[in-house]
N, C-alpha and C positions, 0 to 999 in steps of 0.2 A: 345513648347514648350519648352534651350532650356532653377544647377545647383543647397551640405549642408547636422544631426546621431546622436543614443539613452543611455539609461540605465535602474538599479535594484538592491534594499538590504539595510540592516541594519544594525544599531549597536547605544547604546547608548555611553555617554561617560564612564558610566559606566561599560560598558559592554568589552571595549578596548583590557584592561589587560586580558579577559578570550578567552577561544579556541572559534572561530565563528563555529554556531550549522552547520553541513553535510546536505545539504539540495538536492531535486533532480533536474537534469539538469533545468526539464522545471515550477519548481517551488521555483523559490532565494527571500530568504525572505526579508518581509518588513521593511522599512524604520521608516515609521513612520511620514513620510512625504508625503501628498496625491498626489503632483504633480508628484515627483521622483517615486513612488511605480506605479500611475496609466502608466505613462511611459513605466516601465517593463512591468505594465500587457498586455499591449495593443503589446508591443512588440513581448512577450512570446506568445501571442493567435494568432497571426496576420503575423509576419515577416514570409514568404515564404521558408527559406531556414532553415528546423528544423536542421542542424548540425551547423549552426554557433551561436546555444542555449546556449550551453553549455560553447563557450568562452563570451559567453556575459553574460553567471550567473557568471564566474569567474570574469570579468572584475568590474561587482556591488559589490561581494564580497570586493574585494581589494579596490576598491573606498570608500566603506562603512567606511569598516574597518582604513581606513589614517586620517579620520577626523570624528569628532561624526553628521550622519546627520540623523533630526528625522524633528518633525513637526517645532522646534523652530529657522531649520538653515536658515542663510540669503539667499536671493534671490542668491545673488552671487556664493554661494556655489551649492546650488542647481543645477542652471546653468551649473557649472562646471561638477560636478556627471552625467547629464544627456547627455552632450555634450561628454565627455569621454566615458559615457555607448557603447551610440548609435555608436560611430565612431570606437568600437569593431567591430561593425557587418559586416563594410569596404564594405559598400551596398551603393547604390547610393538612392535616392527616401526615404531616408531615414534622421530624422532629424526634429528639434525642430524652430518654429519659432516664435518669439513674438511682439507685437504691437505698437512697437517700429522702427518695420523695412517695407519697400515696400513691401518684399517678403510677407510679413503676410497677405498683402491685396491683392495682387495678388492672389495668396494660395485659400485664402479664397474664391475667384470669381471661382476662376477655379476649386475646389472643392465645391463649395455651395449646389451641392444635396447629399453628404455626409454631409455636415451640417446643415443641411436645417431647422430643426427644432428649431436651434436655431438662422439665422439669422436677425431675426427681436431682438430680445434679445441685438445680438452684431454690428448691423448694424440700430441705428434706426432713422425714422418708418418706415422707406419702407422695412429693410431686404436687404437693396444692400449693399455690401459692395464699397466704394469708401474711398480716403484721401487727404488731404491736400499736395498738391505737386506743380512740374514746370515740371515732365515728364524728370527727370535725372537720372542716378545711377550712386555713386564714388563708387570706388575702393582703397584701401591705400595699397600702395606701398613705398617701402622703407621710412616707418617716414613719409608719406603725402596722401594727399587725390587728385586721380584723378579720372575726368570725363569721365567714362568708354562705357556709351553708352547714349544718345542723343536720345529720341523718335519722330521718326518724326511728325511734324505739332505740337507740344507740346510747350508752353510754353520758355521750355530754347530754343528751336529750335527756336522759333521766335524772343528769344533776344537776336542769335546769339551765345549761348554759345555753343564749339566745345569739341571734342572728343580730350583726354590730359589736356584739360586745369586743372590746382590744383586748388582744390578751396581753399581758405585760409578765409571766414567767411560769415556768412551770418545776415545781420543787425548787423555788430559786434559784434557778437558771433559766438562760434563754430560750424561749419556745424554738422546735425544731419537728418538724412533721413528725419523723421516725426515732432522731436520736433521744428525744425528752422521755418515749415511752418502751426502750431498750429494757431488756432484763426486770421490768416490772407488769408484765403481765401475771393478773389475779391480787396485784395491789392496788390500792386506792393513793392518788396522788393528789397533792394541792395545784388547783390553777389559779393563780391572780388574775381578775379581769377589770376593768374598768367600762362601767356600762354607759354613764354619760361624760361628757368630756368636764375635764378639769376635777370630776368628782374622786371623791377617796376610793382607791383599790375596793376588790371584794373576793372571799378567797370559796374559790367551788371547792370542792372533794368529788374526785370522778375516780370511777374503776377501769383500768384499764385491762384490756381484752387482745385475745388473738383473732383477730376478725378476720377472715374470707371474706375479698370483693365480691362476689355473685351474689353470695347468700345474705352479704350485709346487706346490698341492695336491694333483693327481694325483700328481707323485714323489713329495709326504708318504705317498700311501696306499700306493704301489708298495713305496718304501723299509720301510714299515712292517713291512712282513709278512714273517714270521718263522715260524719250526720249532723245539717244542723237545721232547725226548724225558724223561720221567718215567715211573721202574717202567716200561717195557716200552711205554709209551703217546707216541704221539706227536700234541703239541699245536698247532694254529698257531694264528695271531692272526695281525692284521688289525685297524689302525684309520684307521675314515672321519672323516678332518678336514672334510669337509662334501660334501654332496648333489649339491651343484652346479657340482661340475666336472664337465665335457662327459662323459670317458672312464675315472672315479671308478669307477663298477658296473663296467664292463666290463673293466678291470683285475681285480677280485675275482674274477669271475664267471672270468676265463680263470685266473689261476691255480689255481682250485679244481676247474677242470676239468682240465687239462693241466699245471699248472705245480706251485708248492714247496704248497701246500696240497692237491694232488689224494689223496695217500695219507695223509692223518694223518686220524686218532681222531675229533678234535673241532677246533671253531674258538672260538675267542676275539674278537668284535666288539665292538672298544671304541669305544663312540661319543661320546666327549669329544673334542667336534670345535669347528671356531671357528664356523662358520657352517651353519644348516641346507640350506633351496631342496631341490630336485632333484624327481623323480618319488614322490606319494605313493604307490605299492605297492612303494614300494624294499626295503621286508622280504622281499618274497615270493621273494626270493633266497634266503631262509632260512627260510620257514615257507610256501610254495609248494607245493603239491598235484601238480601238474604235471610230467612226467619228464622231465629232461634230454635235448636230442637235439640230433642236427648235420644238416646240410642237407650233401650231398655230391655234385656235378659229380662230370661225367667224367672230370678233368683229376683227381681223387681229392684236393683240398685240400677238408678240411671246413672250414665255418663254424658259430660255435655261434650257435645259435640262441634257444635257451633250457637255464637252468643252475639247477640249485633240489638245493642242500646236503641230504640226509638223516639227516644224521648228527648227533650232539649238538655243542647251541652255547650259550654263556654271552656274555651282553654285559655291558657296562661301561660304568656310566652317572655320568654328573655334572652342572652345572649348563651345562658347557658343550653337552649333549644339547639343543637346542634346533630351533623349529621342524621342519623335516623330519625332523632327526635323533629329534626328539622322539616325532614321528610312528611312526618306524624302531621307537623303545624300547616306543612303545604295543604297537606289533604284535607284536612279541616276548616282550613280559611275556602277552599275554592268550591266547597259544598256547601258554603254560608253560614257557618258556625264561626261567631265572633271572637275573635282573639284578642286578651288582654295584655298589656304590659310594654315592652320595648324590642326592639329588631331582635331578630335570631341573630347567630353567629355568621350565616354565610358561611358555613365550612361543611359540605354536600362535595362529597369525595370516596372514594374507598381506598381503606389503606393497608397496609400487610406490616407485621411487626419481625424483625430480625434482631438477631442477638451479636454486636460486637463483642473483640476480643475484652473486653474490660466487662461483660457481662451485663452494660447498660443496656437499654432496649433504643432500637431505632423503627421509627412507624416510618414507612415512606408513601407515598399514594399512587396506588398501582392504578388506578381508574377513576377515569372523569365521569361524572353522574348526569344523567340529562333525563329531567321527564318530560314526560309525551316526546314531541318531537325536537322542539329547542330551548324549553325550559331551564335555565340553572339557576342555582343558587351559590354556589359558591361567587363566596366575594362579595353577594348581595343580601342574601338573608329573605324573611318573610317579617312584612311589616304586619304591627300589633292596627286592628279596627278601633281600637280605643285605647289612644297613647298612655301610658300612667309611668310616672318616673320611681324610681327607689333609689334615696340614696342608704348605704350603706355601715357607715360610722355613726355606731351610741344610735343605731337603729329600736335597741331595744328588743327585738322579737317583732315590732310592730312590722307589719306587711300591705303595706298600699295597694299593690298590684292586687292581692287574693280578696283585698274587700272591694275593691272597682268589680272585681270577676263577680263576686256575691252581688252586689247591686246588679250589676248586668242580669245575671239570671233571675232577679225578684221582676227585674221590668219584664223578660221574657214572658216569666209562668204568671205577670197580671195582665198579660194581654198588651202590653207597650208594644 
């Protein structure tokens, strides 16, 4: 799993000019506005860490108080007060999303038994949440929009759009996560991209799909995984876009038992994923004590039962290593398995997802995460053993990080 905070309070316009009423820490009065007010409350009742209350009732205070916001203020403003709120609380798993963006559907999958009772309402008829997409996320960077991660087996993936490229329109109009690919799922659309800078436009043709988070991501991780032979050695990799898909491990886990990773050298787990979640002894897939075995009926079809890698592994880490994932990278850096790339996130929290009156999703962080005894990571992250930078823009497809990790593992498996 792996990356985005609250607010609270009131004031009319009337009310401006006069002293704001002394209210108590864990109770900052209302707005008057149902979406901003349930915000606070869900935060006040809910966020994990009762001492950072109190700057986050002052922070609603002062918010309140700069502009008049009650039930009649624009979405815009609203937005504003609530994004300010939240980003007092300087928590990670914390934060507002709305349905306008992938993260919202994503979100929404990966929390749907926190929301459960209302997904058929906001997902209908089945209750699953899925959307209109090609399996991209941009990123904007200085004044433009780049293509920051590529889900493998996806859509853009298949019509060859790479990691960097800018987009610059989609049908001739402005890219937008969700609105560019409304009402055209099962058609093929034009993307303009520009792959190096100053160079002339180039136009992809992609199909756009109804994609389900979970299941996209399990064919991210399926699609990912790869074979590749250096000097005599054979490599594979494997990268977990996040934790929290159902069938995520256990894809890994059967390949590496039976399938294209069973006979290679070493493996490459890049964990520059969108989203952490999943099970925290998810390493022990890889730094597991424990011997591999199958459970075998009469009928002689085995099931695997437990699958623990012996063999050398290098991971790949960056800021999108978060949460679980982060969790993954701890486990692996402190069992001695070399870690490629640049800091994790620092965001090791656990967080619960609710639903506002406007039906946007709010994550708040019900619990602070500590391993062993005083371990955290929040706020600090897990540093890479062999720093390698990436930038971004008119990147091309080209990946620094994943060929420093291949060099790592060629010095392992010759004895360096």
């Amino acid at each position: 799993m792996d990356i985005k905070t609250f607010g609270l309070l009131a004031a009319t316009a009337l009310n401006l000019l006069q002293p704001l009423p002394v209210v108590a820490d864990d109770a900052p009065p209302k707005s008057g506005n149902p979406v901003f007010d349930r915000a606070v409350e869900l935060v006040v009742d809910n966020f994990h860490d009762a001492s950072a209350l109190p700057r986050f009732g002052a922070t609603v205070i002062r918010e309140i108080g700069s502009e008049p916001l009650n039930a009649a203020s624009s979405e815009a403003r609203v937005d504003k007060a609530i994004d300010r709120v939240l980003a007092s609380l300087q928590a990670s798993h914390t934060g507002r999303f709305e349905a306008d963006t992938i993260a919202y559907f994503e979100l929404a999958d990966i929390f749907r038994f926190a929301i459960r009772n209302e997904m058929r309402r906001l997902f209908p008829p089945e209750g699953q949440a899925s959307y209109p997409g090609i399996g991209m996320i941009a990123e904007p960077l200085t004044g433009a929009l780049f293509v920051s991660d590529v889900y493998d087996g996806s859509p853009a993936a298949r019509a060859g759009i790479l990691t960097g490229d800018e987009i610059l329109s989609v049908d001739g109009a402005p890219y937008h996560e969700i609105a560019s690919f409304r009402d055209k799922v099962g058609r093929t659309i034009e993307i303009r991209l520009r792959r190096k800078a100053s160079a002339e436009p180039i136009a992809v043709q992609v199909a756009v799909e109804r994609l389900r988070p979970l299941r996209t991501f399990e064919k991210a991780i399926e699609a990912s995984i790869s074979v590749t032979e250096r000097k005599g050695k054979r490599i594979g990799y494997v990268r977990l876009w996040t934790l929290s898909a159902p069938d995520g491990l256990d894809i890994v886990a059967r390949e590496m038992a039976d399938g294209r990773l069973k006979d290679v050298d070493g493996i490459i787990v890049d964990l520059r994923g969108r989203w952490g979640g999943g099970p925290s002894d998810a390493a022990e897939l890889f730094v597991g004590d424990t011997p591999t075995f199958r459970l075998i009926p009469r009928n002689g079809e085995a099931t695997l039962a437990n699958v623990r890698w012996q063999r050398p592994v290098v991971g790949i880490i960056d800021s999108g290593a978060r949460s679980g994932l982060e969790l993954f990278a701890y486990a692996l850096k402190v069992n001695g398995i070399p870690l490629v790339g640049s800091r994790t996130a620092g965001a090791l929290l656990a967080g619960r997802a609710y639903l506002l009156p406007d039906d946007s999703l709010l994550e708040v962080a019900v619990s602070d995460a500590v391993i062993g005894d005083d371990v955290r990571l929040e706020g600090i992250g897990v540093e890479p053993d062999i720093p390698v930078a990436f930038t971004l823009p008119y990147a091309a497809g080209r990946d620094p990080q994943r060929d420093a990790a291949v060099q790592e593992m060629q010095r392992i498996l010759a004895g360096g």
